[in-house]
KELUM-777598 format. One record per atom (N, C-alpha, C, O): residue number from 1; x negated, y, z negated; atom name. Coordinates in Angstrom, 2 decimals, decimal comma. Each point is the difference from the previous one (the first is absolute). Layout:
{markol NUM; {X; Y; Z}; "CA"}
...
REM end
This chain:
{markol 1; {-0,84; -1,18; 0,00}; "N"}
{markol 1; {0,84; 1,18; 0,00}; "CA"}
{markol 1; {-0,88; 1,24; 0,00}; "C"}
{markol 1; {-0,92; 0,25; -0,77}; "O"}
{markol 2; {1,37; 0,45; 1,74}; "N"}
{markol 2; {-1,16; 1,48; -0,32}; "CA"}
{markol 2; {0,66; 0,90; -0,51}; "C"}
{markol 2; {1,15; -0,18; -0,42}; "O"}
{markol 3; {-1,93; 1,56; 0,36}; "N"}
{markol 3; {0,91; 0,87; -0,63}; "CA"}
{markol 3; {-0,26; 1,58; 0,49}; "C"}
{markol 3; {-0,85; 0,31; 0,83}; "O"}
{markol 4; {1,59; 0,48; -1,39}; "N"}
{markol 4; {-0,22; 0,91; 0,68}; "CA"}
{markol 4; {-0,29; 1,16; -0,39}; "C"}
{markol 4; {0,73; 0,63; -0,77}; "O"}
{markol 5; {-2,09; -0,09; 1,36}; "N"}
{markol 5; {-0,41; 1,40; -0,79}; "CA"}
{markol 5; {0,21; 1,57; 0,67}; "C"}
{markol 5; {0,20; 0,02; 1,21}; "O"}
{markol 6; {-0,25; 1,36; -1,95}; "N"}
{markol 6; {0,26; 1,20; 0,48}; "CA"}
{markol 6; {-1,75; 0,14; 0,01}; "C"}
{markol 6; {-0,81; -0,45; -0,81}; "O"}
{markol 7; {0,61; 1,21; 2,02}; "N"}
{markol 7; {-1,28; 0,43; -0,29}; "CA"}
{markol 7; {0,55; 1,57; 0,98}; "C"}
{markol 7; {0,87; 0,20; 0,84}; "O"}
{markol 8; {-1,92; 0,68; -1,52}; "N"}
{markol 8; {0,34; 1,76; -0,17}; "CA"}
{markol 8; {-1,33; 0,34; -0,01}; "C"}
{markol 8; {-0,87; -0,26; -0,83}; "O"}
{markol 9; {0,83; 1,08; 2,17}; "N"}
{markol 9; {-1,50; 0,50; -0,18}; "CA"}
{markol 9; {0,25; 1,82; 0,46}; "C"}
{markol 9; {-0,17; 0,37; 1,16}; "O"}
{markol 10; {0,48; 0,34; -2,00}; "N"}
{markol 10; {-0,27; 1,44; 0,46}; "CA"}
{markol 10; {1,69; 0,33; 0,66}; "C"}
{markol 10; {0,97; 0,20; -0,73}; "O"}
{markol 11; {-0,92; -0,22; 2,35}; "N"}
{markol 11; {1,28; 0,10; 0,54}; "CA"}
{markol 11; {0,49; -1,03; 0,73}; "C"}
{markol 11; {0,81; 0,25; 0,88}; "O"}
{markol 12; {-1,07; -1,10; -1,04}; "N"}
{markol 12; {-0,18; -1,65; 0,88}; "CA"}
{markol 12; {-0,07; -1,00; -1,14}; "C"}
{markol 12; {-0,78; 0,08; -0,94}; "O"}
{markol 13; {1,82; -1,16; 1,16}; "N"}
{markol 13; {-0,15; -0,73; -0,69}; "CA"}
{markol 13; {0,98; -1,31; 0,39}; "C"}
{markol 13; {0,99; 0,14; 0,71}; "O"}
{markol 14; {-1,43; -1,51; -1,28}; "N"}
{markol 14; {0,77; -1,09; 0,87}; "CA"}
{markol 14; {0,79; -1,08; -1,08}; "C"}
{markol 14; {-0,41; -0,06; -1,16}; "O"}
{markol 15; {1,27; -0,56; 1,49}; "N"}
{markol 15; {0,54; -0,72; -0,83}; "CA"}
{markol 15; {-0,62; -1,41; 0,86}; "C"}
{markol 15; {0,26; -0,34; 1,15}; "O"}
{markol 16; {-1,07; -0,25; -2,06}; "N"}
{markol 16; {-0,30; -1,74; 0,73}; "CA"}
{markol 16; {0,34; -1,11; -0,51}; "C"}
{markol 16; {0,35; -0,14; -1,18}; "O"}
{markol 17; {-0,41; -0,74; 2,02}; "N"}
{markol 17; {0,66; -1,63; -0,86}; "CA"}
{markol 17; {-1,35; -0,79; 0,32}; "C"}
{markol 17; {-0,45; -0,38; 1,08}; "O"}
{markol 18; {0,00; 0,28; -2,22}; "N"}
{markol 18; {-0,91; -1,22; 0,31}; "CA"}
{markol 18; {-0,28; -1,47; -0,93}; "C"}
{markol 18; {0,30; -0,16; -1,18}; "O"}
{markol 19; {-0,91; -0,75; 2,04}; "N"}
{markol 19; {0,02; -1,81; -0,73}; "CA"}
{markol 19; {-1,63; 0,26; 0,25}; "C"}
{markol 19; {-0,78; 0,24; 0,92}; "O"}
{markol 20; {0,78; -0,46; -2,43}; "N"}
{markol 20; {-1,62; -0,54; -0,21}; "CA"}
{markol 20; {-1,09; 1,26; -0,17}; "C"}
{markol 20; {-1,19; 0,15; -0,30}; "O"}
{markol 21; {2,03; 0,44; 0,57}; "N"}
{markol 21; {-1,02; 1,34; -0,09}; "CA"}
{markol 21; {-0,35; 0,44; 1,92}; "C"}
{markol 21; {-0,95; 0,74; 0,29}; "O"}
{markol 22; {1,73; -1,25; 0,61}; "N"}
{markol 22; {-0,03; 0,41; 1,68}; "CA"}
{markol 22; {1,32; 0,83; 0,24}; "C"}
{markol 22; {1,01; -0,44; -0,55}; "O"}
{markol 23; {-0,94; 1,11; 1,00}; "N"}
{markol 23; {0,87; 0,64; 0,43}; "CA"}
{markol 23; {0,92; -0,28; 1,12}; "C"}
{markol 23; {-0,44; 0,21; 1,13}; "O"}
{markol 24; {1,37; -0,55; -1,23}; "N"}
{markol 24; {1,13; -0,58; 1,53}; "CA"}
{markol 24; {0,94; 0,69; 0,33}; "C"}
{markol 24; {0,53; -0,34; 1,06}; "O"}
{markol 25; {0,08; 1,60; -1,82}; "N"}
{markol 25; {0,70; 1,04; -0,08}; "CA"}
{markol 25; {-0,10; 1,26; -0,50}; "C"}
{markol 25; {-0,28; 0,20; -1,18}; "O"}
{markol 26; {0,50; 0,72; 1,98}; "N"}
{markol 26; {0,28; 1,74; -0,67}; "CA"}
{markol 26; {0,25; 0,99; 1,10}; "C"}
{markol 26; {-0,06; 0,01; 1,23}; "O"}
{markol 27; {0,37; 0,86; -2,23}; "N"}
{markol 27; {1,50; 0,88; 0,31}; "CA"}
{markol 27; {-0,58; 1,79; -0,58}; "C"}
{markol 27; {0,06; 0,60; -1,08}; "O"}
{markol 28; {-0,64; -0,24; 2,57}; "N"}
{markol 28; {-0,93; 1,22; -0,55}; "CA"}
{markol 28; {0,78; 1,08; -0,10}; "C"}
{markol 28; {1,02; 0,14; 0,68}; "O"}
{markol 29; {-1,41; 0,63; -1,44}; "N"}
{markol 29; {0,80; 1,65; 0,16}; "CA"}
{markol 29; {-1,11; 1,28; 0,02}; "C"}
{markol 29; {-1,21; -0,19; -0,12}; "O"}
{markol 30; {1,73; 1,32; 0,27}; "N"}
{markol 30; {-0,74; 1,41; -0,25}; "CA"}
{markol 30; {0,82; 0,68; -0,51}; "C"}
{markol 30; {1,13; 0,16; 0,47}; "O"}
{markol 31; {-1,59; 0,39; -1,61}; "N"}
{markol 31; {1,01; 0,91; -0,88}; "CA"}
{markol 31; {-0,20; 1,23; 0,90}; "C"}
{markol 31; {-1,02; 0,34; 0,59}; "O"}
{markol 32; {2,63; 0,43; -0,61}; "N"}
{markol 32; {-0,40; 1,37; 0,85}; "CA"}
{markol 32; {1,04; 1,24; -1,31}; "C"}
{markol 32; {1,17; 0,34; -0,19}; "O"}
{markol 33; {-2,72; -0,02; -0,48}; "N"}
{markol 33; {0,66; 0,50; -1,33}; "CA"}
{markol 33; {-0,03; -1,15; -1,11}; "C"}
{markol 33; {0,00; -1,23; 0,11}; "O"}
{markol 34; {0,00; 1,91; -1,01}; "N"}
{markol 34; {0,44; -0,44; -1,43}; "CA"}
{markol 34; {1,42; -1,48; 0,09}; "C"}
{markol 34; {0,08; -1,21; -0,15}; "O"}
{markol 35; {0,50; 2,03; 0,39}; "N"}
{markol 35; {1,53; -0,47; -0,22}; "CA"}
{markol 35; {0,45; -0,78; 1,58}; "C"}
{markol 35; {1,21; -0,10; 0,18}; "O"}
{markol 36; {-2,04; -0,37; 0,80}; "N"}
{markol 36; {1,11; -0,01; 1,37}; "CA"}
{markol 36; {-1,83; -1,53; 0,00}; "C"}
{markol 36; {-1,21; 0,18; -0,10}; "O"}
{markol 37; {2,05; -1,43; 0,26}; "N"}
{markol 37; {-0,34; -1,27; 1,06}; "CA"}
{markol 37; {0,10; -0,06; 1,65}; "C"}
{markol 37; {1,10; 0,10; 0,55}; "O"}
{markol 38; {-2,47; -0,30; 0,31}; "N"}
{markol 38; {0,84; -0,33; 1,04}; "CA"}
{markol 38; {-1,18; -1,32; -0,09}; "C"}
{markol 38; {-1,20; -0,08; -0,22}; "O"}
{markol 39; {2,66; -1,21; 0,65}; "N"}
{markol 39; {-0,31; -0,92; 0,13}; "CA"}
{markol 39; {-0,92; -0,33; 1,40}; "C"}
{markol 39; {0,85; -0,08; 0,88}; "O"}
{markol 40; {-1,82; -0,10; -0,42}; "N"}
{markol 40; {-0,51; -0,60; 1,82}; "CA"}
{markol 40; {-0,32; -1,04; 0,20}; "C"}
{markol 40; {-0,40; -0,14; 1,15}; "O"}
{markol 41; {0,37; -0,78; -1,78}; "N"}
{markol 41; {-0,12; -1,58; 0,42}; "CA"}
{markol 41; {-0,10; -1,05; -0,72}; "C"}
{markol 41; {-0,81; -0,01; -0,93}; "O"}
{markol 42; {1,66; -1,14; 1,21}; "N"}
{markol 42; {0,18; -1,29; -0,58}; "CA"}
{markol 42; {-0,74; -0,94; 0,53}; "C"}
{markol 42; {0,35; -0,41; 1,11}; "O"}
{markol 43; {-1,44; -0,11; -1,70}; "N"}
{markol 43; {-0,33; -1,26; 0,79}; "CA"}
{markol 43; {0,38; -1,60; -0,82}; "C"}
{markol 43; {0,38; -0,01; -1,17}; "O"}
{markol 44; {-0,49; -0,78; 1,67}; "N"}
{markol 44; {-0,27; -1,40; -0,27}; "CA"}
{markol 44; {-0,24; -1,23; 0,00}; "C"}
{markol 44; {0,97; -0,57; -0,51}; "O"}
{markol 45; {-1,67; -0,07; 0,78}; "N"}
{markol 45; {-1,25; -0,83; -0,23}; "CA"}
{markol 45; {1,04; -0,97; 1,07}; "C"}
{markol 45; {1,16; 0,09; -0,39}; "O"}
{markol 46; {-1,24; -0,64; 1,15}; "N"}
{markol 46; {1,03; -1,28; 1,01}; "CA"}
{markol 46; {0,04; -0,94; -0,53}; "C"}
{markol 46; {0,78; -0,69; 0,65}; "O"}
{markol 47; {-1,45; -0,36; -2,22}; "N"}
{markol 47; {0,34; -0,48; -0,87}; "CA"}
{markol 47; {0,99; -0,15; -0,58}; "C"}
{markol 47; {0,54; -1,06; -0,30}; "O"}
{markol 48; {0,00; 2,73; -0,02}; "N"}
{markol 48; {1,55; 0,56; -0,73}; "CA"}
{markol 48; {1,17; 0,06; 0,42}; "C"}
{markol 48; {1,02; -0,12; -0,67}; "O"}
{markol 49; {-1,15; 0,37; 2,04}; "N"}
{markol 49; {0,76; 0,22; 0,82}; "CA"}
{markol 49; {1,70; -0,65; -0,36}; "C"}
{markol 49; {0,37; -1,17; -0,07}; "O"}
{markol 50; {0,33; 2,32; -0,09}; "N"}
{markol 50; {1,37; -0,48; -0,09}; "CA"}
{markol 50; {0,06; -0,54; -1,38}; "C"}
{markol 50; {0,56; -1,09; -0,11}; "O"}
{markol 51; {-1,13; 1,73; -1,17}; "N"}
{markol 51; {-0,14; -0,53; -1,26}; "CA"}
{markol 51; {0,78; 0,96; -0,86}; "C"}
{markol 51; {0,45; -0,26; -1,12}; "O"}
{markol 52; {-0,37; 1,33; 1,72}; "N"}
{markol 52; {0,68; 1,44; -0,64}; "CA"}
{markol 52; {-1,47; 0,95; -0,54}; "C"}
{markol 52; {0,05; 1,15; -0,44}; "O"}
{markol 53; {-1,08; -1,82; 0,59}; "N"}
{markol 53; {-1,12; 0,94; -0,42}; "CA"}
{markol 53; {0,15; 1,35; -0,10}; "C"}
{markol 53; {0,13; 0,53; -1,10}; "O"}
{markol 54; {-0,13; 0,31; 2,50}; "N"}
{markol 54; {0,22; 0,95; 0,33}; "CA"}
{markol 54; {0,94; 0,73; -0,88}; "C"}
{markol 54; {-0,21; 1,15; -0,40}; "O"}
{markol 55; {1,39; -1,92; 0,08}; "N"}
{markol 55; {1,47; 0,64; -0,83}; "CA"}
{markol 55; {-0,71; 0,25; -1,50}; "C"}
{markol 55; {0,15; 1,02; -0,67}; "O"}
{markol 56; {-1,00; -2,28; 0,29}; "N"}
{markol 56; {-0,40; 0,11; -1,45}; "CA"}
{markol 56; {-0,78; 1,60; -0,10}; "C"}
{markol 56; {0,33; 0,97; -0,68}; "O"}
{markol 57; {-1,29; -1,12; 1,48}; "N"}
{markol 57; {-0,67; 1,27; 0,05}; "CA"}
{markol 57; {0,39; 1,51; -0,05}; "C"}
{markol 57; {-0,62; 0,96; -0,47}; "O"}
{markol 58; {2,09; -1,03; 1,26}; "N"}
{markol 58; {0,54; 1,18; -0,04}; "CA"}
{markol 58; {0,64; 0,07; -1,30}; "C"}
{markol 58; {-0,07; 1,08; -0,58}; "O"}
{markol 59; {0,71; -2,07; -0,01}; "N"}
{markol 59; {0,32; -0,38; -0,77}; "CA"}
{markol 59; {-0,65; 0,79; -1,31}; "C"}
{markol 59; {0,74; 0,81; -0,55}; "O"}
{markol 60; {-1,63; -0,92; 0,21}; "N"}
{markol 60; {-1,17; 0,50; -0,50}; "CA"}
{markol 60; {-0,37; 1,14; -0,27}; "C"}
{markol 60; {-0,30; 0,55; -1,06}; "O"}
{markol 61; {0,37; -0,08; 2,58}; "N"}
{markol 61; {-0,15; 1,71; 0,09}; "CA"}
{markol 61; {0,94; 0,90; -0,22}; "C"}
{markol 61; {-0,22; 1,19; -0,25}; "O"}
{markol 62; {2,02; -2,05; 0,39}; "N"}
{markol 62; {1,10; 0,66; -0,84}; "CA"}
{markol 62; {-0,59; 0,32; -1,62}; "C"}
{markol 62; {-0,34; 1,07; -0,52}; "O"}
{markol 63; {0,38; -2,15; 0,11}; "N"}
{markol 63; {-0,61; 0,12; -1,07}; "CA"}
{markol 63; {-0,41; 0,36; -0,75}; "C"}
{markol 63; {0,21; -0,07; -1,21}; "O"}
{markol 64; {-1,35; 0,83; 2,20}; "N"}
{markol 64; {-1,16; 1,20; -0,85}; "CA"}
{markol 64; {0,20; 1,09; 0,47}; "C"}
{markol 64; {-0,44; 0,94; -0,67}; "O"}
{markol 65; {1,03; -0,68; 1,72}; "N"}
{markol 65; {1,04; 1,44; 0,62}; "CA"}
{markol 65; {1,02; 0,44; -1,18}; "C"}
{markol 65; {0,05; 1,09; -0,59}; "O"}
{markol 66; {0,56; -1,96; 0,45}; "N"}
{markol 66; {1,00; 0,33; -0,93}; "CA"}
{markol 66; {-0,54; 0,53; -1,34}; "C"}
{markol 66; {0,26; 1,06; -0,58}; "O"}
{markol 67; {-1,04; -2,00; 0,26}; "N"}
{markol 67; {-0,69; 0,29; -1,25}; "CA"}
{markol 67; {-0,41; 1,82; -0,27}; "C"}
{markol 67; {0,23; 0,84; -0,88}; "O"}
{markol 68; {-0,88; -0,89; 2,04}; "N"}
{markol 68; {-0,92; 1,01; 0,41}; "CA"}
{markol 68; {0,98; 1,85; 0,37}; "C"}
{markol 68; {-0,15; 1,20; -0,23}; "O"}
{markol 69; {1,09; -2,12; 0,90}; "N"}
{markol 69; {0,87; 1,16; 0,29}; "CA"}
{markol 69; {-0,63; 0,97; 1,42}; "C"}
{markol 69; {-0,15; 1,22; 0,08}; "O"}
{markol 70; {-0,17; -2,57; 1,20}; "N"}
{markol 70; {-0,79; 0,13; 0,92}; "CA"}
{markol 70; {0,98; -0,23; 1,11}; "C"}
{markol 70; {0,59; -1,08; -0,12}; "O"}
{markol 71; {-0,26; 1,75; 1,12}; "N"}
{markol 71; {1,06; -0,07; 1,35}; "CA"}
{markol 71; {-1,23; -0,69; 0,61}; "C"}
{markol 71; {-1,20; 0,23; -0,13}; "O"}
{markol 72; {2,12; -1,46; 1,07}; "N"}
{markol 72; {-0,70; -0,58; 0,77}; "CA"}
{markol 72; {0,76; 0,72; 1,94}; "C"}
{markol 72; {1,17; 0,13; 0,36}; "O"}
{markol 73; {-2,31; 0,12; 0,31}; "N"}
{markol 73; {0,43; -0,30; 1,56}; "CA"}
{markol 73; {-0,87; -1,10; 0,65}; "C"}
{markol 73; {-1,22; 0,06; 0,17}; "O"}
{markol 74; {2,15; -1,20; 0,19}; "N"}
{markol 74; {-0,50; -1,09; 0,50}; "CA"}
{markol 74; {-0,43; -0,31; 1,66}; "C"}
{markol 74; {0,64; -0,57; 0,89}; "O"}
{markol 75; {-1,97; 1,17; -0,88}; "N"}
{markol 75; {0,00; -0,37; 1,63}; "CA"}
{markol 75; {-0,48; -1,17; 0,15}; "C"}
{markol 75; {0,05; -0,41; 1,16}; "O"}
{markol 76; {-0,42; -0,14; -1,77}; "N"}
{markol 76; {-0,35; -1,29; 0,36}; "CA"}
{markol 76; {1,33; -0,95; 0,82}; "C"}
{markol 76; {0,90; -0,30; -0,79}; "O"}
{markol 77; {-0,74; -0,13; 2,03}; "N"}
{markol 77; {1,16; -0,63; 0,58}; "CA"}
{markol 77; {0,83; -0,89; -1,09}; "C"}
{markol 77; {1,20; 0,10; -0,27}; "O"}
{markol 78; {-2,22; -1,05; -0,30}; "N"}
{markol 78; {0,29; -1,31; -1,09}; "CA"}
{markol 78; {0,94; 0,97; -0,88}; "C"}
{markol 78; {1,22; -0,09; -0,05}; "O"}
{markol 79; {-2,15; 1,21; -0,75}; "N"}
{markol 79; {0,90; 0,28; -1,45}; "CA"}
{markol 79; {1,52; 0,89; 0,42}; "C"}
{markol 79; {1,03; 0,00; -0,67}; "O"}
{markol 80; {-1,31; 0,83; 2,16}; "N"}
{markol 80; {1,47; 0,54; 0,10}; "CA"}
{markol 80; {1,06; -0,83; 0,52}; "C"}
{markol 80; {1,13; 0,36; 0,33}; "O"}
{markol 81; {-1,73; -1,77; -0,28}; "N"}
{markol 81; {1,13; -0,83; 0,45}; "CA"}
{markol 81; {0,31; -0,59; -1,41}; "C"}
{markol 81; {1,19; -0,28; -0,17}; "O"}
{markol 82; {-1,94; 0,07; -0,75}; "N"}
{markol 82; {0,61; -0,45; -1,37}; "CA"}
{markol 82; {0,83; 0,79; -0,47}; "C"}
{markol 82; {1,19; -0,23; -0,20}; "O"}
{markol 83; {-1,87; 1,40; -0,05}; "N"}
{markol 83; {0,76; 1,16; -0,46}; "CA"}
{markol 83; {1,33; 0,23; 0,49}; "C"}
{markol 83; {0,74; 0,35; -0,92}; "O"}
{markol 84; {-0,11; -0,41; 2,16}; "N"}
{markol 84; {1,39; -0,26; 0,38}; "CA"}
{markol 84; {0,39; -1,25; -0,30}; "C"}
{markol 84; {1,22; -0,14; 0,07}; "O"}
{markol 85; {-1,83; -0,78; -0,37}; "N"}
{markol 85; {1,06; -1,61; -0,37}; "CA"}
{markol 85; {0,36; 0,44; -1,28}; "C"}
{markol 85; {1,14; 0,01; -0,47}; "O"}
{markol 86; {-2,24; 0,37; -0,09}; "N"}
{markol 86; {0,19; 0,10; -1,73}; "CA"}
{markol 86; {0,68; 0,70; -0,67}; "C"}
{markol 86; {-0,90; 0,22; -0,80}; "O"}
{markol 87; {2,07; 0,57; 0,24}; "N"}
{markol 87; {0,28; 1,13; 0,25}; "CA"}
{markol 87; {0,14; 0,48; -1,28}; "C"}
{markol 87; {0,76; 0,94; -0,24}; "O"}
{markol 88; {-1,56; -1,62; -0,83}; "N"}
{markol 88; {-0,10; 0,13; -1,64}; "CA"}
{markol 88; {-1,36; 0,11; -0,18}; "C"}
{markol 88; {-0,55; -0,41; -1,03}; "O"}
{markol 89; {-0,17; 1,05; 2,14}; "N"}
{markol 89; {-1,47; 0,56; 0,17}; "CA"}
{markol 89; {0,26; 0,96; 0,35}; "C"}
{markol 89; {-0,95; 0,75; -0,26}; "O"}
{markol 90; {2,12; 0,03; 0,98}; "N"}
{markol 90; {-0,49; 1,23; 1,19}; "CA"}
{markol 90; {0,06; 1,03; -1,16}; "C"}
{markol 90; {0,03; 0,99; 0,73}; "O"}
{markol 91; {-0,01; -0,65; -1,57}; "N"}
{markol 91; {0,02; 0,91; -1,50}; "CA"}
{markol 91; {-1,04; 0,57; 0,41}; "C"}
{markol 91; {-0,07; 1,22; 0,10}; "O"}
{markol 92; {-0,90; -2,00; 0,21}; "N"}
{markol 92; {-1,69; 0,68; -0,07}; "CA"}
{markol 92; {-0,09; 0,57; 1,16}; "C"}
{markol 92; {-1,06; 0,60; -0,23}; "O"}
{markol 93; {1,40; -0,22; 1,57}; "N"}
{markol 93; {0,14; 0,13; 1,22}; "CA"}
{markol 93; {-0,23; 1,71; -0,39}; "C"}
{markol 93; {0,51; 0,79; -0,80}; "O"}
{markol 94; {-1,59; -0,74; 1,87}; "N"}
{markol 94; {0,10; 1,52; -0,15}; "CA"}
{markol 94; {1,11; 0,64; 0,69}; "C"}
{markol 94; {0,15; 1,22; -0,06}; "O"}
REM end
């Protein structure tokens, strides 16, 4: 089972899933401001594929948005297509 970490460096920072200490998933952003997420890309490992990885991850970044009190804009294709299935996430939506 892997798991999944926030890493934050300055204005960039990624949410990853990893087994063993390798990385097979993440879900990068650039803060624009304090207060405003924009999500730009989901990747994941073709191992995972069709596991919900991707969902956990965003999953995640609700999470700490909320916490945080951080608007997300999702360009990443993957997260603005979650973001419309989900519709007990779009709160965070800038």
């Amino acid at each position: 089972m892997g798991e999944i970490k926030h890493i934050h460096n300055d204005k960039k920072g990624a949410f990853t899933y990893r087994v063993d200490k390798k990385r097979l998933a993440e879900m990068t952003y650039v803060m624009a401001g304090e207060k405003k997420m924009i999500i730009e890309h989901t990747g994941v490992d073709e191992s995972l594929r069709g596991q919900g990885t991707g969902k956990k991850l965003l999953e995640a970044l609700v999470g700490y948005v909320r916490e945080k009190g951080i608007r997300v804009m999702p360009l990443c294709p993957f997260a603005n297509a979650t973001f419309k299935k989900m519709t007990e996430w779009q709160d965070v939506l800038a």
